[in-house]
KEVEX-850037 format. One record per residue (C-alpha): chain; x, y, z; residue number from 1. Coordinates in pm, 1 decimal, always signed. Layout:
BEGIN
ATOM	unit	X	Y	Z	pos
ATOM	A	X	Y	Z	NUM;
...
//
This chain:
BEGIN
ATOM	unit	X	Y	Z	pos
ATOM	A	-104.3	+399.6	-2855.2	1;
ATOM	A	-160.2	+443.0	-2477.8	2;
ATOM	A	-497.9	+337.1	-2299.3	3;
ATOM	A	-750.5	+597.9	-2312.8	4;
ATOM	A	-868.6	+702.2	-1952.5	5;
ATOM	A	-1241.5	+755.0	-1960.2	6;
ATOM	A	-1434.9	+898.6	-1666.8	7;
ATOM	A	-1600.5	+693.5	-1477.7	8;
ATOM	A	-1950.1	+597.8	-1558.7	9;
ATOM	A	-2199.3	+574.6	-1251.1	10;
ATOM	A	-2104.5	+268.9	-1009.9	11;
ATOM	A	-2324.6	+4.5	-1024.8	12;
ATOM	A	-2620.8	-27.8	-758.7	13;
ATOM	A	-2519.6	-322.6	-621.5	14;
ATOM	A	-2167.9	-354.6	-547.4	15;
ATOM	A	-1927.4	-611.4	-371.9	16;
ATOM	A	-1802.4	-504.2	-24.1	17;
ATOM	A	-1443.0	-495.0	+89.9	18;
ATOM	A	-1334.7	-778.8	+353.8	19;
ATOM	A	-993.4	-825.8	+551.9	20;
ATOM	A	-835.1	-916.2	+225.6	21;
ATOM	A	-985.4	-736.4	-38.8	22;
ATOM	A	-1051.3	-338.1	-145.2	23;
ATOM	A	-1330.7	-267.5	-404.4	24;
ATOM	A	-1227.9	-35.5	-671.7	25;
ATOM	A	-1421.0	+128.3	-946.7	26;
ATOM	A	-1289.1	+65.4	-1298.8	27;
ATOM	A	-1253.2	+396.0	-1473.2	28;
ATOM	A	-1138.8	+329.6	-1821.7	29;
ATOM	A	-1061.9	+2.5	-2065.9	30;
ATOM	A	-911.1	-37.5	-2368.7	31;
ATOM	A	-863.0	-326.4	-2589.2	32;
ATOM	A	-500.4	-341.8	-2773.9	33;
ATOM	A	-666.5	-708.4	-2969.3	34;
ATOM	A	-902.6	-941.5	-2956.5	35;
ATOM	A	-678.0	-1118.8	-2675.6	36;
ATOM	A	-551.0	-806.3	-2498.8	37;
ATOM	A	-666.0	-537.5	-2307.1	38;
ATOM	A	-601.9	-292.9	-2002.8	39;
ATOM	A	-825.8	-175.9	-1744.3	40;
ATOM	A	-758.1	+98.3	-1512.9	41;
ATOM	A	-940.7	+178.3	-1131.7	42;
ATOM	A	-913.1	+401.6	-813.7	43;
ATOM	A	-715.0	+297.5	-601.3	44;
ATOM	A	-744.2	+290.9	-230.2	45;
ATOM	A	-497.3	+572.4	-53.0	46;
ATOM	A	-379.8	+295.4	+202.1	47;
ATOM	A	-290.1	+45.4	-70.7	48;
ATOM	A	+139.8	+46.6	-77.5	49;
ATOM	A	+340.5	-124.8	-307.9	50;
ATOM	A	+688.1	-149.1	-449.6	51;
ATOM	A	+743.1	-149.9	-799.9	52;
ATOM	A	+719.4	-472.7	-970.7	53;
ATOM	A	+484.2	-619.3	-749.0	54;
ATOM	A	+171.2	-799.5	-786.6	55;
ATOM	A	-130.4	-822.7	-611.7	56;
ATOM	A	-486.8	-998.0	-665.7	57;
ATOM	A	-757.9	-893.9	-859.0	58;
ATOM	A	-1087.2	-991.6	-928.4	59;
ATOM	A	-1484.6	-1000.7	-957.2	60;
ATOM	A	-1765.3	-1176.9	-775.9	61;
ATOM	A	-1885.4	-1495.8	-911.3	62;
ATOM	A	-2128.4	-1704.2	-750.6	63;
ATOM	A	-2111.0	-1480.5	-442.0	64;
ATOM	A	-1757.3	-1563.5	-437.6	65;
ATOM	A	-1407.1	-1334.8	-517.0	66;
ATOM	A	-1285.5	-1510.9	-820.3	67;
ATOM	A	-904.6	-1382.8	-799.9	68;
ATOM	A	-606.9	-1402.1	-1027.4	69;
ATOM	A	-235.6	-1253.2	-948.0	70;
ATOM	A	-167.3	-936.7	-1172.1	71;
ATOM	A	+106.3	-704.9	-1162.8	72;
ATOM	A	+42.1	-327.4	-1135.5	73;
ATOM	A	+106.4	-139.2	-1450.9	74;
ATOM	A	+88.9	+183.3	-1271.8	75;
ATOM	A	+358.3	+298.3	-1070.6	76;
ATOM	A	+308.9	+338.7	-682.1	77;
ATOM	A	+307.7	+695.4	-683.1	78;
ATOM	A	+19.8	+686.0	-913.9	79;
ATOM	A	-299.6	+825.5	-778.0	80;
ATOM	A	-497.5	+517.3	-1013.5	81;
ATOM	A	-383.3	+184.2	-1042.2	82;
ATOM	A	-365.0	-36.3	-1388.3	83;
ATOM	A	-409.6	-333.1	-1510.7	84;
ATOM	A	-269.4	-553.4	-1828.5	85;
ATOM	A	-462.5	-861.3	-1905.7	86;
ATOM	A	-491.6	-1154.7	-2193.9	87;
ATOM	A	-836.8	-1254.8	-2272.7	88;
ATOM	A	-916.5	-1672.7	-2245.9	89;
ATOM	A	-1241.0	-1737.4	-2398.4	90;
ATOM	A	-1291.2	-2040.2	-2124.4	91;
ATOM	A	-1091.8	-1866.6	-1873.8	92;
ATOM	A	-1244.8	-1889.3	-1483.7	93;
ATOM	A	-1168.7	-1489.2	-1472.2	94;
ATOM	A	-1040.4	-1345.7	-1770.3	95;
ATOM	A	-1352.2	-1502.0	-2001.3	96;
ATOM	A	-1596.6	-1259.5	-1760.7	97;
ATOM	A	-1320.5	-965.2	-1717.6	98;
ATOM	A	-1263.0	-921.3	-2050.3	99;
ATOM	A	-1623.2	-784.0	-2065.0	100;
ATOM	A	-1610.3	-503.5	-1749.0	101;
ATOM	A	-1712.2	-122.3	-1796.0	102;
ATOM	A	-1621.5	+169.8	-1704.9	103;
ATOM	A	-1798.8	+218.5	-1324.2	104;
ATOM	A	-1804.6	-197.6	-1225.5	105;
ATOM	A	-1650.2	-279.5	-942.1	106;
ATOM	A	-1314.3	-477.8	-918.3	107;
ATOM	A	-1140.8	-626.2	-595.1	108;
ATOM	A	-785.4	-565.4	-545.0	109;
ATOM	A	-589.0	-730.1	-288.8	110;
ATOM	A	-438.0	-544.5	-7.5	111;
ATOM	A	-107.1	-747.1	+43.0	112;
ATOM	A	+95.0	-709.1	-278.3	113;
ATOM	A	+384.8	-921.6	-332.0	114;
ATOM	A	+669.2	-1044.0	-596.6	115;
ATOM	A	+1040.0	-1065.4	-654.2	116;
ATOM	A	+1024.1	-797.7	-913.6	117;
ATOM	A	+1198.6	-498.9	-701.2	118;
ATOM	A	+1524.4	-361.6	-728.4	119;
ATOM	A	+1606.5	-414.7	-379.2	120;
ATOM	A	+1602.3	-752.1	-417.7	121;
ATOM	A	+1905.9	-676.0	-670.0	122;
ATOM	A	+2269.7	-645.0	-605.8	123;
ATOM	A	+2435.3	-293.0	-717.7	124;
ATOM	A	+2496.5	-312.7	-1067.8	125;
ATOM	A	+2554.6	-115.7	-1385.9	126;
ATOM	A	+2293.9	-224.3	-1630.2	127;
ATOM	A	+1982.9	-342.3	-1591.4	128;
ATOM	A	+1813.2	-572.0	-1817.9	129;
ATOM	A	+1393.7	-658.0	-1797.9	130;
ATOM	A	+1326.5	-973.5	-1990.8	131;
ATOM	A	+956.5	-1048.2	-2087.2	132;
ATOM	A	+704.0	-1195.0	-2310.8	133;
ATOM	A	+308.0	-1092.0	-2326.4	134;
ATOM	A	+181.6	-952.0	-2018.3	135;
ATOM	A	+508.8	-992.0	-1866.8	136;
ATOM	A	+544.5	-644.7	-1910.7	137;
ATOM	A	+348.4	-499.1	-1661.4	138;
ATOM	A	+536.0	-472.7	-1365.7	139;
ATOM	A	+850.8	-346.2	-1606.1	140;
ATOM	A	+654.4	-63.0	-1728.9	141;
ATOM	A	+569.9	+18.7	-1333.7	142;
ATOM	A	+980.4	-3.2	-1315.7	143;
ATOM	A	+1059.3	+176.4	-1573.5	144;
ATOM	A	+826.2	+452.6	-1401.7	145;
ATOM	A	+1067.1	+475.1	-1111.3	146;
ATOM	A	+1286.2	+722.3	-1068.0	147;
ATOM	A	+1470.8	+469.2	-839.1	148;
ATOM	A	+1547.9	+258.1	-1172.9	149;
ATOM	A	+1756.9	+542.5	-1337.4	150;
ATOM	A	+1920.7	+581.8	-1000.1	151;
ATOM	A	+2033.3	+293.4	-962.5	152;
ATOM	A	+2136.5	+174.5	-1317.1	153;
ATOM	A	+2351.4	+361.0	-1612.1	154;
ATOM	A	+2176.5	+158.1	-1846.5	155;
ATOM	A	+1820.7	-29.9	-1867.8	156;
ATOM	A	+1742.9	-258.2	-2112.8	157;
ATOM	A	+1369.5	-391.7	-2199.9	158;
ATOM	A	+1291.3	-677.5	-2405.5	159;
ATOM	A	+906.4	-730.8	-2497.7	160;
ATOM	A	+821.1	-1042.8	-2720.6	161;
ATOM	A	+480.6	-1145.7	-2862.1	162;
ATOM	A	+344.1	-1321.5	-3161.0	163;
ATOM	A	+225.7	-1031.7	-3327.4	164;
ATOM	A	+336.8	-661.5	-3345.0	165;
ATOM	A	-14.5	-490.7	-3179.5	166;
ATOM	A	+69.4	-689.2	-2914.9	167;
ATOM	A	+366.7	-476.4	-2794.0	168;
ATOM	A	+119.8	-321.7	-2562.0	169;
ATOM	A	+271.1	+37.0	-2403.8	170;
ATOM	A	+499.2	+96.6	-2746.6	171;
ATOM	A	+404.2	+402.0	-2833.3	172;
ATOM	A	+444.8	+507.9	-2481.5	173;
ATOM	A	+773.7	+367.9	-2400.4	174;
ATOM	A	+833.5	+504.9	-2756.8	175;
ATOM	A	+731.6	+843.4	-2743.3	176;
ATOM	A	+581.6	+929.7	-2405.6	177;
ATOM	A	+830.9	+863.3	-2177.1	178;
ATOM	A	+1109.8	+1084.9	-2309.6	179;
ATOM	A	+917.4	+1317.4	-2335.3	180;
ATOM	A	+732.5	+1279.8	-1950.4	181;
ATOM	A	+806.4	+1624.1	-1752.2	182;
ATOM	A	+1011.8	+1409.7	-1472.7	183;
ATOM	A	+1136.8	+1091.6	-1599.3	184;
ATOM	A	+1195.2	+1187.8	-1935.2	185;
ATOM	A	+1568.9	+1299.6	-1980.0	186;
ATOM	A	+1740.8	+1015.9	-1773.6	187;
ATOM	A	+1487.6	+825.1	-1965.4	188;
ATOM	A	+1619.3	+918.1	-2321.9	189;
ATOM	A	+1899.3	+877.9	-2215.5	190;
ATOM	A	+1985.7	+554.8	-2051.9	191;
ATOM	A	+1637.1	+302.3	-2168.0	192;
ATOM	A	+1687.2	+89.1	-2416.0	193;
ATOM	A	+1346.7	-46.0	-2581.0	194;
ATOM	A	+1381.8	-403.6	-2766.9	195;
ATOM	A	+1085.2	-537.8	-2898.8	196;
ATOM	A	+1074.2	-860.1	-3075.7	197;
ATOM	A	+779.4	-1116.8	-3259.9	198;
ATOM	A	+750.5	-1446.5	-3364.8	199;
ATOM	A	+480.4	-1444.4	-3585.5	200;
ATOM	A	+456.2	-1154.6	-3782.6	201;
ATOM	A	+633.9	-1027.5	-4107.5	202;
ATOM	A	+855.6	-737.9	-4173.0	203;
ATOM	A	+841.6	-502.6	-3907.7	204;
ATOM	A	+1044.0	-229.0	-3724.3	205;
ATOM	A	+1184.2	-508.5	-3509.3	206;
ATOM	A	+1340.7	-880.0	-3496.1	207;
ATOM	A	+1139.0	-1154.0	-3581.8	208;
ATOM	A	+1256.9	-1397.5	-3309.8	209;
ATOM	A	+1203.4	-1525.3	-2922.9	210;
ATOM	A	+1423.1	-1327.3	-2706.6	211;
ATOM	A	+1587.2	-1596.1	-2575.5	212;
ATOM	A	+1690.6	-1720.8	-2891.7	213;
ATOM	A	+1854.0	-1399.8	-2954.0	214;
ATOM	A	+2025.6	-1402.4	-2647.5	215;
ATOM	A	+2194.3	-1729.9	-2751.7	216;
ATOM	A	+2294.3	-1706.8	-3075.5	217;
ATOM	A	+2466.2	-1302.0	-2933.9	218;
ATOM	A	+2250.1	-1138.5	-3197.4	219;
ATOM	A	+2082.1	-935.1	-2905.5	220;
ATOM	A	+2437.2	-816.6	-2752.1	221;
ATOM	A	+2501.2	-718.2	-3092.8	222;
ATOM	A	+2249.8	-534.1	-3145.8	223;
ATOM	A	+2323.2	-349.2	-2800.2	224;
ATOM	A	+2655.8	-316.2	-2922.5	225;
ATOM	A	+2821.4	-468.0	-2594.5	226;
ATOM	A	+2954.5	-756.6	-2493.1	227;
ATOM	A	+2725.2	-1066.6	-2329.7	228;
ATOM	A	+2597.3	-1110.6	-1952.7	229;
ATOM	A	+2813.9	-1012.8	-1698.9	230;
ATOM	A	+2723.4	-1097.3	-1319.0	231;
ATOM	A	+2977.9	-864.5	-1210.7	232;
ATOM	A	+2836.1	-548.5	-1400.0	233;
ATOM	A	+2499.2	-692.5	-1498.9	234;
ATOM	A	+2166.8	-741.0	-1298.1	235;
ATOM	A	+1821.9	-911.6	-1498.5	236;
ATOM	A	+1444.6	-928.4	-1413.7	237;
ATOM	A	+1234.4	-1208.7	-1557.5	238;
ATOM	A	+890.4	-1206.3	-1628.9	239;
ATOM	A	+676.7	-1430.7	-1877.2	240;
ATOM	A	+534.1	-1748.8	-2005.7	241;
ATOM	A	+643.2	-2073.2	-1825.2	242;
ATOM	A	+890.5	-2192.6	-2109.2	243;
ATOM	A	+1046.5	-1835.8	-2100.8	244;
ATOM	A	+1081.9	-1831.3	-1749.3	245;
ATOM	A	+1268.1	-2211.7	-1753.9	246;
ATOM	A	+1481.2	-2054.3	-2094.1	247;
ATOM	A	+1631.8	-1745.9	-1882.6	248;
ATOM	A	+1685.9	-1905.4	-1528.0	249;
ATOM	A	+1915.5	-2158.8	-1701.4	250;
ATOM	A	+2053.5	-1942.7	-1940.3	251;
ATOM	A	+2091.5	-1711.2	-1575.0	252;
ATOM	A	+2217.1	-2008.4	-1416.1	253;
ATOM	A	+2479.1	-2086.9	-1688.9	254;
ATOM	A	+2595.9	-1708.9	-1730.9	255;
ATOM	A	+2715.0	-1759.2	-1317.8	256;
ATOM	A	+2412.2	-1529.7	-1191.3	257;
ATOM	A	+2255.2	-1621.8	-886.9	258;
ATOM	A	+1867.9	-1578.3	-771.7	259;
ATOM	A	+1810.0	-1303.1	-550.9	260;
ATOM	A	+1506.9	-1252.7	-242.6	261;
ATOM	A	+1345.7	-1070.8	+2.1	262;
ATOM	A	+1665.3	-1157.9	+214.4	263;
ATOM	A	+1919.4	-1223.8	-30.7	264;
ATOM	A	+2005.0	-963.7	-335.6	265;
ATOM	A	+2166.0	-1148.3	-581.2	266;
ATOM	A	+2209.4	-1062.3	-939.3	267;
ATOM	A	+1881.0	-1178.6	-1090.4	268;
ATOM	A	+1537.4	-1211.4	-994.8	269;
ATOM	A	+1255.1	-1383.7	-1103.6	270;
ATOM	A	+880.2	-1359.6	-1126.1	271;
ATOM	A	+691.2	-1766.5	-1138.1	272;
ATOM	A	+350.3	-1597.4	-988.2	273;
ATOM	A	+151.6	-1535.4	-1351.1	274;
ATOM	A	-227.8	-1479.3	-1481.2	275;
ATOM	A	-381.2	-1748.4	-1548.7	276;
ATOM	A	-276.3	-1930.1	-1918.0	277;
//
């Protein structure tokens, strides 16, 4: 299912104010995929640019302090609201107290986004394929919001892993929603690829394995029906849990792709800034 988008309930009285580094947003809307899941959505400031795929910080006063963690933007930049995807740590410094904000709280945002997630940090290529695990989603669902993406690629390719099915936050969307979306829809039927996989659950409408697993043993080219990485025709984004990251830059690394930047495209990129474990 997608978030539902609530109005905004009446700002609190007394609010944080924005510094040199830091807007204050209102949080319109939340919703809870699981107990250890959930995505918040705010205003967003009409001088706050990004590219797709970046990251910014977020955050909450604590102690008369910004308490800040890095999280990508959900939302794409042309979005007139920004959104956020988050785990919930019971003893987490941040998201132990932001798994609790309302509708009409206030939430800092940081007004220099950065990453490695954008496609012009990409050589030209013919498919395009978005690796990631839990909230490593996020700035691939901004992504796959870009007309850009389909401009660029004939064929995109997203891989979501979690433990457990209602985890796949953004399914239904991808799903349903976005072929359907009055712009993006059509190239989106036609060249997005959706590949969801679990490690913990049963039988499901997907493969019970890590992605990177599947990648080795070719099960996951299989399943594409095409052949396995190709530097020369293939470019990959990485976003995820530590060991994921370490799996897919060496299984990059072995497949001859090399790491692309700000000043050098190359054929993969990689994301190492994450929310806090």
């Amino acid at each position: 299912m997608s978030p539902d988008h609530s109005s905004p309930a009446a700002p609190a009285t007394l609010r944080p104010q924005p510094t040199g580094a830091l807007f204050v947003e209102t949080v319109l809307s939340v919703h809870h995929w699981t107990e250890t899941l959930f995505t918040l959505t705010t205003t967003r400031d009409p001088s706050f640019r990004f590219e797709n795929g970046q990251f910014t910080m977020i955050g909450i006063p604590v102690d008369g302090k910004p308490l800040l963690r890095a999280y990508s933007m959900v939302s794409a930049n042309y979005e007139e609201t920004l959104e956020f995807l988050s785990i919930k740590v019971p003893n987490g410094p941040l998201t132990s107290r932001l798994m609790h904000i309302q509708p009409g709280d206030a939430l800092y945002v940081g007004r220099k986004p950065t990453g490695t997630l954008v496609i012009d940090y990409l050589l030209p290529g013919r498919t395009l394929f978005l690796l990631s695990t839990g909230t490593g989603l996020a700035p691939f669902m901004s992504i796959i919001k870009d007309p850009a993406t389909y401009g660029r690629f004939e064929r995109i390719v997203l891989t979501h892993t979690c433990r457990h099915g209602s985890e796949l936050a953004y399914r239904d969307w991808i799903e349903k929603e976005l072929p359907a979306h009055e712009l993006l829809g059509e190239e989106a039927a036609a060249k997005l690829t959706y590949y969801p996989t679990v490690t913990r659950d049963g039988p499901g409408p997907w493969r019970e394995e890590r992605i990177t697993d599947l990648i080795a043993s070719g099960a996951f080219f299989d399943d594409l029906g095409r052949g396995r990485f190709d530097p020369a025709a293939d470019r990959i984004m990485i976003c995820g849990g530590p060991e994921m990251l370490a799996d897919c830059r060496r299984i990059a690394g072995e497949q001859g792709f090399d790491e692309g930047s700000s000043g050098k495209p190359g054929t993969y990129v990689i994301e190492k800034a994450f929310v806090e474990k």
